[in-house]
C-alpha positions as YAML, in Angstrom:
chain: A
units: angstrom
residues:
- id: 1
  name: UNK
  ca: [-12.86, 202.32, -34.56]
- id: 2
  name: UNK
  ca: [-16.84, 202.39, -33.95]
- id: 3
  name: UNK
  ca: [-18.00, 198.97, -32.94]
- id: 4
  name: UNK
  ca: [-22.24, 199.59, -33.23]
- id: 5
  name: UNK
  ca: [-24.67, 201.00, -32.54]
- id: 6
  name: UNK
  ca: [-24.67, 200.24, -28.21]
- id: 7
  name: UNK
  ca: [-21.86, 202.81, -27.96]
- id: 8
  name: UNK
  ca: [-19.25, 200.40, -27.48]
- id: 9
  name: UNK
  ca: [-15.69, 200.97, -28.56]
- id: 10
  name: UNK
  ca: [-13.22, 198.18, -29.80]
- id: 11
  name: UNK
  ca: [-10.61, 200.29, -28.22]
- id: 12
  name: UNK
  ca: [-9.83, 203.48, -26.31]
- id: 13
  name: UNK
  ca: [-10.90, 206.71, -28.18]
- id: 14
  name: UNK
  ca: [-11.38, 210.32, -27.69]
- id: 15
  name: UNK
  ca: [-15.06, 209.38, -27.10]
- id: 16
  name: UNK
  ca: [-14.47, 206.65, -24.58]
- id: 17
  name: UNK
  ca: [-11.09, 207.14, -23.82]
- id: 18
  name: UNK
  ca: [-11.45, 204.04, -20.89]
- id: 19
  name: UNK
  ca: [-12.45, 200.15, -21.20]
- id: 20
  name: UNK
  ca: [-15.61, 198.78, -20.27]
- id: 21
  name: UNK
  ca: [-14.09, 197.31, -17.21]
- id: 22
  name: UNK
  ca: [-13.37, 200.75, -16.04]
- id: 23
  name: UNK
  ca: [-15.74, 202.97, -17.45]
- id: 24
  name: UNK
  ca: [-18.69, 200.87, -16.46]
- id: 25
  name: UNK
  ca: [-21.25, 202.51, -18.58]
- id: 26
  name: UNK
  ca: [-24.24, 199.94, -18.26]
- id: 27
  name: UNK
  ca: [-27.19, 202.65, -18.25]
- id: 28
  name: UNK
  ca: [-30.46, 200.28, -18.72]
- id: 29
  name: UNK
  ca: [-28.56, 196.76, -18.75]
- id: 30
  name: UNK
  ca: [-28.20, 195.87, -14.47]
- id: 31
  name: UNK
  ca: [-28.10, 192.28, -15.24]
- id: 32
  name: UNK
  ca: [-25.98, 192.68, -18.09]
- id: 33
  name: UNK
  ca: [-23.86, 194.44, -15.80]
- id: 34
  name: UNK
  ca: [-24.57, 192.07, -12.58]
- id: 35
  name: UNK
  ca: [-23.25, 188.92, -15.21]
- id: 36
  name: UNK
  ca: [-20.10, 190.67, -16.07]
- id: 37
  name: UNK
  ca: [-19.33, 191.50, -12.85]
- id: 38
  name: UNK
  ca: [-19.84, 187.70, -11.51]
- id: 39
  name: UNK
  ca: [-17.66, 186.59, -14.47]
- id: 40
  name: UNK
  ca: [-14.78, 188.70, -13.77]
- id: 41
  name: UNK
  ca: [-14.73, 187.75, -10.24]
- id: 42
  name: UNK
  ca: [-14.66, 184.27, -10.63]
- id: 43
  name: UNK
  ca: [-12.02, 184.19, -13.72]
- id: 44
  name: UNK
  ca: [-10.25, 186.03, -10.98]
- id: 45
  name: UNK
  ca: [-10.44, 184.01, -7.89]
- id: 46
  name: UNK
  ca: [-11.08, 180.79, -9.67]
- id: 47
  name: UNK
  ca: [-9.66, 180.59, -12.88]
- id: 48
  name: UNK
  ca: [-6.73, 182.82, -13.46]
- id: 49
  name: UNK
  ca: [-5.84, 183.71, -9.75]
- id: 50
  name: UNK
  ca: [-6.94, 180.18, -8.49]
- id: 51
  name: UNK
  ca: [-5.92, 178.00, -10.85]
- id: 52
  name: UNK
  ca: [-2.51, 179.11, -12.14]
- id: 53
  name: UNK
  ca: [-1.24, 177.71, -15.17]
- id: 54
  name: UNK
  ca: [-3.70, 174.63, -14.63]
- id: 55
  name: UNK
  ca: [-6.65, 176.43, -14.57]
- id: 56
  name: UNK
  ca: [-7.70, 175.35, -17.91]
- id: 57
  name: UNK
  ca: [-7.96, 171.99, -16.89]
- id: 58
  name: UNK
  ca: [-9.27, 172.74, -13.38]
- id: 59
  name: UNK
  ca: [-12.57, 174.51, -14.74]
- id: 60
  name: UNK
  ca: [-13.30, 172.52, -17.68]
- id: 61
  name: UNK
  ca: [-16.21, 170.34, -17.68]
- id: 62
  name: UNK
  ca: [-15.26, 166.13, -17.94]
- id: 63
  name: UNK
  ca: [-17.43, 163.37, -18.47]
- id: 64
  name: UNK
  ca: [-17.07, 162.49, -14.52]
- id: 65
  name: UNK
  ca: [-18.26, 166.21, -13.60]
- id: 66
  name: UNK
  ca: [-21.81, 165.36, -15.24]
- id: 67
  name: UNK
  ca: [-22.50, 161.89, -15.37]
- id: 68
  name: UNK
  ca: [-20.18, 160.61, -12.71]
- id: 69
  name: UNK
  ca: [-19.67, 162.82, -9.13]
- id: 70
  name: UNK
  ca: [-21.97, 165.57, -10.58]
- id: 71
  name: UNK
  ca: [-20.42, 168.88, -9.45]
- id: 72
  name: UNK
  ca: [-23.18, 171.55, -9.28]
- id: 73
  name: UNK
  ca: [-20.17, 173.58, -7.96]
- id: 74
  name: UNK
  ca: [-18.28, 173.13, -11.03]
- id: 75
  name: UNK
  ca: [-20.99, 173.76, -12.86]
- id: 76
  name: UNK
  ca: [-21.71, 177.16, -11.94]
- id: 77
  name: UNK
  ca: [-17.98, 178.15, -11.89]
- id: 78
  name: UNK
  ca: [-17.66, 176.78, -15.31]
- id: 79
  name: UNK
  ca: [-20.35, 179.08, -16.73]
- id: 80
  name: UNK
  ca: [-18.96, 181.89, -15.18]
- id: 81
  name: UNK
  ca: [-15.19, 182.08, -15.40]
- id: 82
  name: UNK
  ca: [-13.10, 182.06, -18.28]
- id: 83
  name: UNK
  ca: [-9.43, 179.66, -18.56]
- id: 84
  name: UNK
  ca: [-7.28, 182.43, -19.21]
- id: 85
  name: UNK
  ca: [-7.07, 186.53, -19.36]
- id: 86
  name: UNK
  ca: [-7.46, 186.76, -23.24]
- id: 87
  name: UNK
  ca: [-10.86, 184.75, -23.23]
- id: 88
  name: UNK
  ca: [-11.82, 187.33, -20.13]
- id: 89
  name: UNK
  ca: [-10.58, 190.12, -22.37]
- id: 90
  name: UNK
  ca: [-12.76, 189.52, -25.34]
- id: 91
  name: UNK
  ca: [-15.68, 188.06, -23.46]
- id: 92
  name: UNK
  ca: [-15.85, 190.80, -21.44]
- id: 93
  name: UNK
  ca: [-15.95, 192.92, -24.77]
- id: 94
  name: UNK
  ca: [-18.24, 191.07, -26.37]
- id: 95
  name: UNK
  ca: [-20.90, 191.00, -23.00]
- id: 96
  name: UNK
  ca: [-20.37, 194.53, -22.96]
- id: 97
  name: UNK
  ca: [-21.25, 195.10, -26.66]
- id: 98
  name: UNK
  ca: [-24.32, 192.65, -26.04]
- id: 99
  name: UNK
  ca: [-25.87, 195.14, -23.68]
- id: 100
  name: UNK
  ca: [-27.51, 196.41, -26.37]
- id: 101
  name: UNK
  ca: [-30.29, 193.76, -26.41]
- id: 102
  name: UNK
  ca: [-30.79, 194.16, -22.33]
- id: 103
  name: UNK
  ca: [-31.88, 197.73, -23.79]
- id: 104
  name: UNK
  ca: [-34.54, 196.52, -26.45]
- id: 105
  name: UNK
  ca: [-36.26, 193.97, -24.97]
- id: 106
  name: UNK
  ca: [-36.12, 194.94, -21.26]
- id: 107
  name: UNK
  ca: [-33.66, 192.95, -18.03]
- id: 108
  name: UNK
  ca: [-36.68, 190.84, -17.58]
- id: 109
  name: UNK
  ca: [-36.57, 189.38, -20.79]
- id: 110
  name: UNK
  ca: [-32.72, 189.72, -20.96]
- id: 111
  name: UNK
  ca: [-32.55, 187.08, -17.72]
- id: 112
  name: UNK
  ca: [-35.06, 184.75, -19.51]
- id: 113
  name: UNK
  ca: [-32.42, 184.86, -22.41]
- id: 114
  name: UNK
  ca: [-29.54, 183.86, -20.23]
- id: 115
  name: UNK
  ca: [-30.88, 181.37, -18.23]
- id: 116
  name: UNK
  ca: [-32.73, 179.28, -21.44]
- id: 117
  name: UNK
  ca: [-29.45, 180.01, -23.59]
- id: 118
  name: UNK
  ca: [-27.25, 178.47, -20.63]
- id: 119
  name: UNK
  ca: [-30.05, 175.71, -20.10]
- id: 120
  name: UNK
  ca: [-30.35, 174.73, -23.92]
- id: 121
  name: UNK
  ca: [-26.42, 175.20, -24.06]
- id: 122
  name: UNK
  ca: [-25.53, 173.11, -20.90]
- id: 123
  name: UNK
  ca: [-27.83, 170.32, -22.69]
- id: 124
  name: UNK
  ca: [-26.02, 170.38, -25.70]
- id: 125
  name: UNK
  ca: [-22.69, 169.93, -23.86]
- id: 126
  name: UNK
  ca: [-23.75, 167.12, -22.14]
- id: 127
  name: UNK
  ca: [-24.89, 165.31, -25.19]
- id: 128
  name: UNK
  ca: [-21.05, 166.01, -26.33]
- id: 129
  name: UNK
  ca: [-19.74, 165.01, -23.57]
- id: 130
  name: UNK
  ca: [-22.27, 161.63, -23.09]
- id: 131
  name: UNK
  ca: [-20.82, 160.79, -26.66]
- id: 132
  name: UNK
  ca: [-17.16, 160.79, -25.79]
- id: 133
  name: UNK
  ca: [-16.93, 158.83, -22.05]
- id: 134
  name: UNK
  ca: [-13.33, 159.33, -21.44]
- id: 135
  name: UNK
  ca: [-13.47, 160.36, -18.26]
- id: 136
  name: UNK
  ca: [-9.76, 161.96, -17.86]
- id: 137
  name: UNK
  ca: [-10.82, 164.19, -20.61]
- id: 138
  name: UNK
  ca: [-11.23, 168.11, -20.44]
- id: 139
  name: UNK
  ca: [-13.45, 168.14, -23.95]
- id: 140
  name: UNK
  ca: [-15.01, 172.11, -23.06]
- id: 141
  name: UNK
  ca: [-13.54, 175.23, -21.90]
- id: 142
  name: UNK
  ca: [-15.17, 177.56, -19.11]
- id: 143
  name: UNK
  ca: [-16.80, 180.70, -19.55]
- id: 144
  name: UNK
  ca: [-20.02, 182.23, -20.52]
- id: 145
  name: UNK
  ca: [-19.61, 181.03, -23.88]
- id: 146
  name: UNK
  ca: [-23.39, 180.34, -24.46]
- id: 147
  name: UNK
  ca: [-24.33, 183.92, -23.75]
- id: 148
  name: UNK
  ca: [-22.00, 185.58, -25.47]
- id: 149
  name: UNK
  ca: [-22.28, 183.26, -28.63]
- id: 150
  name: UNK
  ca: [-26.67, 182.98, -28.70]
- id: 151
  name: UNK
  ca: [-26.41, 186.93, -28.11]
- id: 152
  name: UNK
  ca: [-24.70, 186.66, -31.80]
- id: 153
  name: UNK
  ca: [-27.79, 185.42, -33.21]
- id: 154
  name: UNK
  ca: [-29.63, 188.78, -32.87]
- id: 155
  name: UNK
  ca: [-26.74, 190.84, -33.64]
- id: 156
  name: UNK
  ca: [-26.07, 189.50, -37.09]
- id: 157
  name: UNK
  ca: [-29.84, 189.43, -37.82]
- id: 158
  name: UNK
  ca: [-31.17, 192.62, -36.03]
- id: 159
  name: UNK
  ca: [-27.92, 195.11, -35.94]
- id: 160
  name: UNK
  ca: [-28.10, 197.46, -39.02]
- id: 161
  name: UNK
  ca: [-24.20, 198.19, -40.42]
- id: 162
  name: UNK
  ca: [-24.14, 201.73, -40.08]
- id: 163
  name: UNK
  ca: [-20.66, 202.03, -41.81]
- id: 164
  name: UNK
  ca: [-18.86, 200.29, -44.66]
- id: 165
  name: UNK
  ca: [-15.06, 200.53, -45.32]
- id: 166
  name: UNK
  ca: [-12.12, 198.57, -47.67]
- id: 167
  name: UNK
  ca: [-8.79, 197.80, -46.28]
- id: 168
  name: UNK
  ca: [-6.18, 196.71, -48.85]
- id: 169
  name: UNK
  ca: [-9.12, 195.75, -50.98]
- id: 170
  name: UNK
  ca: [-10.92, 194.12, -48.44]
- id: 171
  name: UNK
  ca: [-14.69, 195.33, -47.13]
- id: 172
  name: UNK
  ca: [-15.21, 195.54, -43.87]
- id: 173
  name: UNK
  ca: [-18.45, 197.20, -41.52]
- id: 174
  name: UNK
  ca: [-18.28, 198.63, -38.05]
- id: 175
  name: UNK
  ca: [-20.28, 194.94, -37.17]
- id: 176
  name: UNK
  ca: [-16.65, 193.18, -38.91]
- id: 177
  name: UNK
  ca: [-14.70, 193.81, -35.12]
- id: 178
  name: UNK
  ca: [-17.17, 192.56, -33.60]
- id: 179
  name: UNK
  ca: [-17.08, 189.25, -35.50]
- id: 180
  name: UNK
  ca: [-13.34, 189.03, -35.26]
- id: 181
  name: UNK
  ca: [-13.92, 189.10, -31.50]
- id: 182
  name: UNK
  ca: [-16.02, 186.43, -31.43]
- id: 183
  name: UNK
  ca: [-13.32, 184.29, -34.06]
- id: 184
  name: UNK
  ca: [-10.80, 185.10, -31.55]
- id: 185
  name: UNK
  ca: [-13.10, 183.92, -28.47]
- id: 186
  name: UNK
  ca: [-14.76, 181.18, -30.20]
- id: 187
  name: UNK
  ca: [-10.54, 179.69, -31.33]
- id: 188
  name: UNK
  ca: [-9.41, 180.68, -28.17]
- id: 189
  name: UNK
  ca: [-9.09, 176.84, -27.01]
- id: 190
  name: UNK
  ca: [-9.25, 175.35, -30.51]
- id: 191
  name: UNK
  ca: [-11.76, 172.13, -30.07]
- id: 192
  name: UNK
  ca: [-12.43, 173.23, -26.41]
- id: 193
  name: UNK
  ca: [-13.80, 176.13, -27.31]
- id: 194
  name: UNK
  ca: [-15.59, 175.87, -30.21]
- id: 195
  name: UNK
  ca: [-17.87, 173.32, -29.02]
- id: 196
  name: UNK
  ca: [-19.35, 175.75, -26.33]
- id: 197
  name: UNK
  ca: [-19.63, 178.43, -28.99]
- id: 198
  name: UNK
  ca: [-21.35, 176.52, -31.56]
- id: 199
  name: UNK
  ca: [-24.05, 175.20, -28.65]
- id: 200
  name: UNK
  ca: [-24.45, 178.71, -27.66]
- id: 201
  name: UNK
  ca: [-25.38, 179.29, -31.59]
- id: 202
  name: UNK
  ca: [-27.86, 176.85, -31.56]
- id: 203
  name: UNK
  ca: [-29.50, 177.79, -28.14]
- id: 204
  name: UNK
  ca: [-29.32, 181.66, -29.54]
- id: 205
  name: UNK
  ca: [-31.21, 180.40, -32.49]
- id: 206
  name: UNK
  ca: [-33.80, 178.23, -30.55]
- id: 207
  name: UNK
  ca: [-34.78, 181.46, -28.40]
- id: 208
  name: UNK
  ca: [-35.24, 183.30, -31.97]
- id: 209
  name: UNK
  ca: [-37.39, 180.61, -33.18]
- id: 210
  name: UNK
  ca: [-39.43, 180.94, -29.94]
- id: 211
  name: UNK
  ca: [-39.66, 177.33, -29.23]
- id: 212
  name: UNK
  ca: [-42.42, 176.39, -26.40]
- id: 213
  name: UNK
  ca: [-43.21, 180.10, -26.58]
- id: 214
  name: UNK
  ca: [-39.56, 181.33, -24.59]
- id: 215
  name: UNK
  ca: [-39.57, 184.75, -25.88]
- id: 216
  name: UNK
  ca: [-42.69, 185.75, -24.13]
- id: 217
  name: UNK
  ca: [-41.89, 184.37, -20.95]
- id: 218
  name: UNK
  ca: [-40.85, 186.71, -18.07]
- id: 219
  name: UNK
  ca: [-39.52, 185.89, -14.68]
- id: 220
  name: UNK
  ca: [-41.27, 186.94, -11.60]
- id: 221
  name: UNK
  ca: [-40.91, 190.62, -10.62]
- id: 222
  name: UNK
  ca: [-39.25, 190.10, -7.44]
- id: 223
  name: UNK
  ca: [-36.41, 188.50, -9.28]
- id: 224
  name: UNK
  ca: [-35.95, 191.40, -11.96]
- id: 225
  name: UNK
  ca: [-36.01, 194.08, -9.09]
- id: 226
  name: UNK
  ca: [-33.33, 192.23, -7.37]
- id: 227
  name: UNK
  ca: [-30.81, 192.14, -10.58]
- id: 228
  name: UNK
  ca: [-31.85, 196.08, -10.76]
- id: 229
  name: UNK
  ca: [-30.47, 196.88, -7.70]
- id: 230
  name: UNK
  ca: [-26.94, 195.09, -8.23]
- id: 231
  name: UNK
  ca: [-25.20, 198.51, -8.99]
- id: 232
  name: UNK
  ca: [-21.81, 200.12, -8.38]
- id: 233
  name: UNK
  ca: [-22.10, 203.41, -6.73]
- id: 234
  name: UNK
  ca: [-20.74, 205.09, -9.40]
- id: 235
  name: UNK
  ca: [-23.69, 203.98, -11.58]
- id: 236
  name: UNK
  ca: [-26.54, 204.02, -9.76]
- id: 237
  name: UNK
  ca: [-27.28, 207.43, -10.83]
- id: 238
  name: UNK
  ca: [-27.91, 205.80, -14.20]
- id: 239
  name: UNK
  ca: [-30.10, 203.41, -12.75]
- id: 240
  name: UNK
  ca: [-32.28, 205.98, -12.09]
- id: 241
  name: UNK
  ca: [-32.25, 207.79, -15.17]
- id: 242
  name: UNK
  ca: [-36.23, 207.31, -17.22]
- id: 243
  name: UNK
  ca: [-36.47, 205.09, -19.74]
- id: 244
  name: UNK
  ca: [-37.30, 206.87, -22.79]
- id: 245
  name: UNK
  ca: [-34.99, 209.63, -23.56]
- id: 246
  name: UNK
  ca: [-36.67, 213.40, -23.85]
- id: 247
  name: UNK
  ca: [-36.88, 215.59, -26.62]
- id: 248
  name: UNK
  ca: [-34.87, 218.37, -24.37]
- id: 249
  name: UNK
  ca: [-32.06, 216.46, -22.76]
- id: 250
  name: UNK
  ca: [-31.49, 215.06, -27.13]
- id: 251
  name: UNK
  ca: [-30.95, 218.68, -27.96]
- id: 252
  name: UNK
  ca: [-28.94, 218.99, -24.24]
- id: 253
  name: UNK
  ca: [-26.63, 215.89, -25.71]
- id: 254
  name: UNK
  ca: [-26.79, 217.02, -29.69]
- id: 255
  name: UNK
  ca: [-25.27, 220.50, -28.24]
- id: 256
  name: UNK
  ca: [-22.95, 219.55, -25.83]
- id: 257
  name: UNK
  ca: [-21.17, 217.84, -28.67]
- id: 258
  name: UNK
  ca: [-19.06, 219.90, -30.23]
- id: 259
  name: UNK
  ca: [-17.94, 218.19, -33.89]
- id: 260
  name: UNK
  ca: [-18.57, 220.35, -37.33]
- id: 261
  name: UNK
  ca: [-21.22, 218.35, -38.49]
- id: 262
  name: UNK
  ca: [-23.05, 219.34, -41.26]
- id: 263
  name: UNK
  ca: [-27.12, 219.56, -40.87]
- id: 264
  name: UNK
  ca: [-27.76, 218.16, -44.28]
- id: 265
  name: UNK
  ca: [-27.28, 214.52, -43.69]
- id: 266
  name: UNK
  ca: [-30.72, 212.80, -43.11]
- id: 267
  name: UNK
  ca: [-30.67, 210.02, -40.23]
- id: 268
  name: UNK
  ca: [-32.01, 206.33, -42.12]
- id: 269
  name: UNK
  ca: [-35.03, 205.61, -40.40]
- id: 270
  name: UNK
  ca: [-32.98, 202.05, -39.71]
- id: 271
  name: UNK
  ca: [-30.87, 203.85, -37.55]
- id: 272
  name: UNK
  ca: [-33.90, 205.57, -36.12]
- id: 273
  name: UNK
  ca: [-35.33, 203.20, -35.43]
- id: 274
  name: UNK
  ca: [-32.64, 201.42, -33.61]
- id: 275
  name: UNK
  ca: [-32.11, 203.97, -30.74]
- id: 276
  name: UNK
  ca: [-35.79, 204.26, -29.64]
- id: 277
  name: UNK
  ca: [-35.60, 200.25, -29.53]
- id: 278
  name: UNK
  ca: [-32.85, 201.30, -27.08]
- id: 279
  name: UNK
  ca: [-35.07, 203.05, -25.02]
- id: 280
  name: UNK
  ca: [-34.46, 206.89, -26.87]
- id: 281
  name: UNK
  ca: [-36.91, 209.57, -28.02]
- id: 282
  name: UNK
  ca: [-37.22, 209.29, -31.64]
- id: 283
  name: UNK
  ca: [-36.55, 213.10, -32.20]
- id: 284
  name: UNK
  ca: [-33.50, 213.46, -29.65]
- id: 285
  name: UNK
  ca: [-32.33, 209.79, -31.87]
- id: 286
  name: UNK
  ca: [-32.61, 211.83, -34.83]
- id: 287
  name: UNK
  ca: [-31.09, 215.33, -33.90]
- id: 288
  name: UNK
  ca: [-27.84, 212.67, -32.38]
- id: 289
  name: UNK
  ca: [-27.77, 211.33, -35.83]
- id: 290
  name: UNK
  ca: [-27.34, 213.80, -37.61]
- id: 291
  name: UNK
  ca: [-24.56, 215.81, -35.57]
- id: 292
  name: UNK
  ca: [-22.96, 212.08, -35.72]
- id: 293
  name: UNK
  ca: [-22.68, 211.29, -39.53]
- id: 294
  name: UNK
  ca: [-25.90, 209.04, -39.35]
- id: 295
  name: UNK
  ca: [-23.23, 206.61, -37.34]
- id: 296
  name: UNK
  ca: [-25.54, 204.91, -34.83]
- id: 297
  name: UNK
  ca: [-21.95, 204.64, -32.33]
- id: 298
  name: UNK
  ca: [-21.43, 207.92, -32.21]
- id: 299
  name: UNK
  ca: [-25.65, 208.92, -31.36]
- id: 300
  name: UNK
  ca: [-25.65, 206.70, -28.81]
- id: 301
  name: UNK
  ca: [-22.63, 207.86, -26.79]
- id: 302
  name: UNK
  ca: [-24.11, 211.36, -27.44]
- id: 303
  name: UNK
  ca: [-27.65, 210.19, -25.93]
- id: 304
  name: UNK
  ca: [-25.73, 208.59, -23.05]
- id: 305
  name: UNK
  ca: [-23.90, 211.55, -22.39]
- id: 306
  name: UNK
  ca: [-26.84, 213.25, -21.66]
- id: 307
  name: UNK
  ca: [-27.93, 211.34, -19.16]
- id: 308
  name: UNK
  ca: [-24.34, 211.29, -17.22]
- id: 309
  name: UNK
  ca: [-25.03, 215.01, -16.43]
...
């Protein structure tokens, strides 16, 4: 089942038969990639590994971790690893799927996203957490929870559904699974969880107001380069891979896939215009979309393809 238009899959298929764990396909996202990698290996070593059944409770942010002893240790370990391996599942989904916007508006950018929506979001927790001083309490769950919840903000307003469907009379989009996966994060600890989600919301929706001018604001270069060169070996071929997609290596992708399509569908200029965001030529974008049934998914694992070979 097609998840959008940033190539991600909700689960295995014959076009991306692995997970995003394994397949690693982060072509133009290195911090993306750089944050998911950090998250997984602290819910490993410090959550799920190092805290054993307890880990919930070992992670979560208290009253006393703020305003008391002030763990900057716990801090960073809170924002980082998830409680349990179903929040890493779907939050590891979800950051995956997010990629998308490390495309459009460049890793630069992307960084001053994560570190205002983790600022604004760390804020709002502490105002929570100022307002209820029981100290022995564990009122918030761990995780990246404000990234992956402000990064909904420009999904539900900038994503395009590129497919509509019913189920047993209900309607659903490709965009729907992605929404259920943030349900499932966002209810994952009930109360404890839903207060880091909803924060996220807000700091998401702060950045797309562009309060004090934040979406204009870059981070010095130095900084960007570094997060570029965080790759795995098996991707740093991507890493080198131009920005803008040619006209050549479209019609290299459109006929290396090999689906009956028929050439009379016409690509929405929506679509269109959603893959040379992501960094594609516009006429390699619209020869993908139309060997893929104008579904945005599909284009942009063909355009990705291309650049694997």
């Amino acid at each position: 089942m097609n998840g959008g238009p940033s190539g991600f899959s909700y689960a295995p298929s014959l076009n991306n038969p692995s997970p995003p764990l394994i397949r690693s396909n982060y072509y133009n996202a290195p911090v993306t990639r750089a944050f998911v990698i950090t998250s997984v290996l602290f819910t490993v070593f410090f959550g799920i590994r190092g805290g054993g059944g307890g880990s919930s409770s070992k992670l979560a942010l208290s009253y006393q971790d703020v305003f008391e002893k002030f763990r900057i240790w716990k801090l960073i370990k809170s924002s980082f690893a998830f409680s349990s391996t179903s929040e890493l599942l779907f939050g590891v989904y979800l950051l995956y799927y997010f990629r998308v916007f490390e495309r459009q508006i460049g890793s630069n950018k992307h960084s001053v996203f994560i570190l205002f929506s983790g600022f604004v979001s760390l804020i709002l927790q502490t105002l929570v957490l100022s307002l209820f001083k029981d100290t022995t309490a564990n009122l918030l769950t761990s995780g990246p929870y404000a990234l992956i919840f402000a990064s909904f903000v420009p999904f539900y307003l900038d994503i395009p559904v590129s497919k509509r469907f019913n189920v047993f009379g209900l309607h659903f989009s490709d965009k729907s699974f992605i929404y259920l996966a943030g349900v499932q994060l966002l209810l994952s600890s009930w109360k404890r969880s839903m207060l880091p989600g909803i924060c996220g919301i807000i700091a998401g929706s702060l950045y797309r107001l562009n309060i004090f001018g934040i979406r204009k604001a870059k981070l010095p270069g130095f900084i960007a380069s570094f997060f570029s060169r965080m790759s795995l070996p098996s991707s740093s071929s991507h890493s080198q891979a131009p920005r803008r997609t040619s006209p050549s290596l479209g019609r290299q992708a459109v006929r290396s896939y090999q689906a009956p399509i028929p050439s009379s569908i016409e690509p929405s200029e929506e679509a269109i215009a959603t893959l040379v965001s992501m960094g594609f030529d516009q006429n390699a974008a619209r020869q993908a979309l139309v060997h893929a049934r104008n579904d945005v998914n599909a284009a942009t694992n063909i355009l990705l393809e291309a650049h694997s070979h």
